[in-house]
N, C-alpha and C positions, 0 to 999 in steps of 0.2 A: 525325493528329487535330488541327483546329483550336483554337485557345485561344479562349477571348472578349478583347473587347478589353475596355481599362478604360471608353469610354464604353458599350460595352453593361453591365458590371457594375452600372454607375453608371444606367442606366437606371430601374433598376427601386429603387422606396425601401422602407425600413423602414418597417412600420405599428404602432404600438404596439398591443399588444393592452387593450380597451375592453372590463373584467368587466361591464355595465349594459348594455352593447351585444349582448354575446353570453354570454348564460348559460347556454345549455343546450353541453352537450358538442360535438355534433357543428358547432356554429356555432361554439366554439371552436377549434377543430381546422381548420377551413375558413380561419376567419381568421388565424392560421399563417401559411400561405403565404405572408404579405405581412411575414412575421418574419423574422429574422437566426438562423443558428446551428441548434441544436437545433430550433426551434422551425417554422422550414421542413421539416426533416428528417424531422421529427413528420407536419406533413402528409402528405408525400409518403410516409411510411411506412402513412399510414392508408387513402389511396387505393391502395397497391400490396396491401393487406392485405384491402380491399372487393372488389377484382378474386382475387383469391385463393378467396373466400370466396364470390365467382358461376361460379367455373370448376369444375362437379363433380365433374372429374380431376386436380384440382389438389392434393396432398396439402399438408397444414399441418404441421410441425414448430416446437412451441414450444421455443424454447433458452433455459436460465435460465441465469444465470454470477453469481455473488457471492449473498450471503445477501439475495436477494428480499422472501422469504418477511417475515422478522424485519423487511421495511421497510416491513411494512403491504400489500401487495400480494396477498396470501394468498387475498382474498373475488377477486378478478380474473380468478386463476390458476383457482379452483376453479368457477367462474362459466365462464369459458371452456370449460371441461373437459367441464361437465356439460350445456354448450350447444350440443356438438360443432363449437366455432370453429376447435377444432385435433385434430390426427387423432393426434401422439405430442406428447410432451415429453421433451427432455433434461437434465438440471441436473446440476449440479454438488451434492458433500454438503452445503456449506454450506443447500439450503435444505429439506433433510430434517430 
């Protein structure tokens, strides 16, 4: 398997993300991409999750790990759930 090299790393820049520039959600998340760290991850997790959610044989397993629930995520979870974006959930006790 190939590595990159450091001038392809270096290629591509960090874009700071602009809250005035993109205030709706999904134009957030778009603009990610051009982010460092978590926040590229984020994107590509949102595209792997859209493709997910167009494949009608594609089953969804939401997996919760640490107390979620108590960090405000709760309406997201239940949202999902009753919007059938995912087909099971698994957690952990902490967010029972």
């Amino acid at each position: 398997m190939a590595h990159a090299t450091k001038p392809e790393f270096l290629k591509q820049t960090i874009e700071h993300y602009d809250v005035a520039k993109y205030p709706q959600v999904v134009e957030m998340v778009d603009a990610m991409q051009h982010m460092a760290y978590s926040s590229r991850d984020l994107h590509r997790a949102a595209e792997i999750y859209v493709r997910m959610l167009e494949d009608k044989d594609c089953g969804i397993i939401l997996c919760l790990a640490g107390s979620l629930i108590s960090a405000g995520l709760k309406k997201i979870f239940v949202d999902m759930i009753r919007n059938r974006m995912v087909d099971a959930v698994i957690s952990t006790g902490a967010n029972i």
